[in-house]
One Martini backbone bead per residue (centre of mass of N, CA, C, O) as a GRO file, in nm:
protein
   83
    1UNK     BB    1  -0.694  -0.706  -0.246
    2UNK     BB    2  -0.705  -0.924  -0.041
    3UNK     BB    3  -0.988  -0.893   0.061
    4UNK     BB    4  -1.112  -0.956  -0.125
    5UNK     BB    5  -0.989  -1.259  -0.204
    6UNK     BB    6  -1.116  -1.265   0.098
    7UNK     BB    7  -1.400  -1.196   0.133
    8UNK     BB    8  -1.350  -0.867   0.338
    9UNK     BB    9  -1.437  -0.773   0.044
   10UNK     BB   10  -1.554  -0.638  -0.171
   11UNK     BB   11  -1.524  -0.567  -0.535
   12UNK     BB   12  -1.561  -0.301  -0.545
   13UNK     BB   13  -1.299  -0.227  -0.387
   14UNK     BB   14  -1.097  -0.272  -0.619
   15UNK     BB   15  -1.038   0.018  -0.706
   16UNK     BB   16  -0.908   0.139  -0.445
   17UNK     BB   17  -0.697  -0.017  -0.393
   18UNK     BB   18  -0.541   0.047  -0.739
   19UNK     BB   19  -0.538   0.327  -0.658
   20UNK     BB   20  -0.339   0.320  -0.412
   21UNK     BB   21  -0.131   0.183  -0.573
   22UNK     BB   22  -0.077   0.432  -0.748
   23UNK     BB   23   0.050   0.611  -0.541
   24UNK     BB   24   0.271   0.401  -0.400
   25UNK     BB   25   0.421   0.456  -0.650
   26UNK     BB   26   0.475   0.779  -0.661
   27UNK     BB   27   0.694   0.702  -0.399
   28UNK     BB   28   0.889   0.624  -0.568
   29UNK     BB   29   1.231   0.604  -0.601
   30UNK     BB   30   1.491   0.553  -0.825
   31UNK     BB   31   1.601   0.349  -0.608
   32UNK     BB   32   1.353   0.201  -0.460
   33UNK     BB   33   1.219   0.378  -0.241
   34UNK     BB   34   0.956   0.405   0.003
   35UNK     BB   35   0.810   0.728   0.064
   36UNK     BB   36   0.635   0.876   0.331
   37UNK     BB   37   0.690   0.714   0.550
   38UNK     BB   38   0.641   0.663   0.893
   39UNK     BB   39   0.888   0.667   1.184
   40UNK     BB   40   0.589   0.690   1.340
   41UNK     BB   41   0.284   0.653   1.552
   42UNK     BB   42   0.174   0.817   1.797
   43UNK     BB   43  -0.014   0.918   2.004
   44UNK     BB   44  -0.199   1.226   1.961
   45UNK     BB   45  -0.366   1.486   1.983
   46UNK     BB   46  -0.443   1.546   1.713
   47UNK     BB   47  -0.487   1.546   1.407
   48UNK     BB   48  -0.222   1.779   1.294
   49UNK     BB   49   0.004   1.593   1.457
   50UNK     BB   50   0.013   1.383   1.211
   51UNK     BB   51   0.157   1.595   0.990
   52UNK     BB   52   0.472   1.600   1.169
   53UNK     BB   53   0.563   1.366   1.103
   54UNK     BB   54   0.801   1.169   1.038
   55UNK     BB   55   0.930   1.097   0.692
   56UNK     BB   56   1.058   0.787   0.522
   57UNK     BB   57   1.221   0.541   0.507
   58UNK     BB   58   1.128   0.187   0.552
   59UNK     BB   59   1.123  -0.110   0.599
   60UNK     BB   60   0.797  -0.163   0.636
   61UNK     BB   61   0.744   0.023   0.359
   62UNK     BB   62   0.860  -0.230   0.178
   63UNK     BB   63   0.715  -0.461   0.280
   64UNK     BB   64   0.411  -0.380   0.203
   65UNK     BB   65   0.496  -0.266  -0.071
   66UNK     BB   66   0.553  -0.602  -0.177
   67UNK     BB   67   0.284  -0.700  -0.101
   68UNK     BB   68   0.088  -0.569  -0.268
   69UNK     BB   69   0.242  -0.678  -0.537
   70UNK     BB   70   0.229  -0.991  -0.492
   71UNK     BB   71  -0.066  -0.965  -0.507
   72UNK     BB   72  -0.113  -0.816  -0.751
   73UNK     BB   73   0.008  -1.042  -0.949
   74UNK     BB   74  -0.161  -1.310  -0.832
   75UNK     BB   75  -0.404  -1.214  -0.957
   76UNK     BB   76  -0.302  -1.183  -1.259
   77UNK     BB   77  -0.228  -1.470  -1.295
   78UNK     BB   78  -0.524  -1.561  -1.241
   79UNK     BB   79  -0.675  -1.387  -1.453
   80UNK     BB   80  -0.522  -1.502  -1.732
   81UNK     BB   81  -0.621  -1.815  -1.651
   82UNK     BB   82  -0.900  -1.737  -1.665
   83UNK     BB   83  -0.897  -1.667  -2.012
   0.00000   0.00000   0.00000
């Protein structure tokens, strides 16, 4: 969403941005915690190799997942003041 608005991404772009936002909702568990994150990514040797890290809440995938939304706001409310 943010690479849309600073024209570093078609506008295109936005529909998978939104897409994915869509997703990393589904990752949220009740307590608000967003799992599914790796807890951490070294290079591996195949690509099989990289579905077998270990996935958890992490601080980082909070804060991702937070900047993510925030951004998506920042649009939303600018999207409403110019109509």
């Amino acid at each position: 969403m943010k690479a849309v608005r600073l024209h570093m991404l078609e506008p295109g772009n936005m529909a998978r941005a939104l897409k994915a936002m869509d997703g990393v909702i589904t990752k949220i568990n009740p307590e608000g915690a967003v799992e599914g994150v790796s807890g951490g990514t070294p290079i591996m040797p195949t690509i099989d190799a990289y579905g077998k890290l270990t996935r958890y809440p992490t601080l980082y995938g909070q804060g991702l997942t937070l900047l993510m939304f925030s951004e998506y706001l920042l649009q939303e409310k600018a999207r409403t003041q110019n109509n």
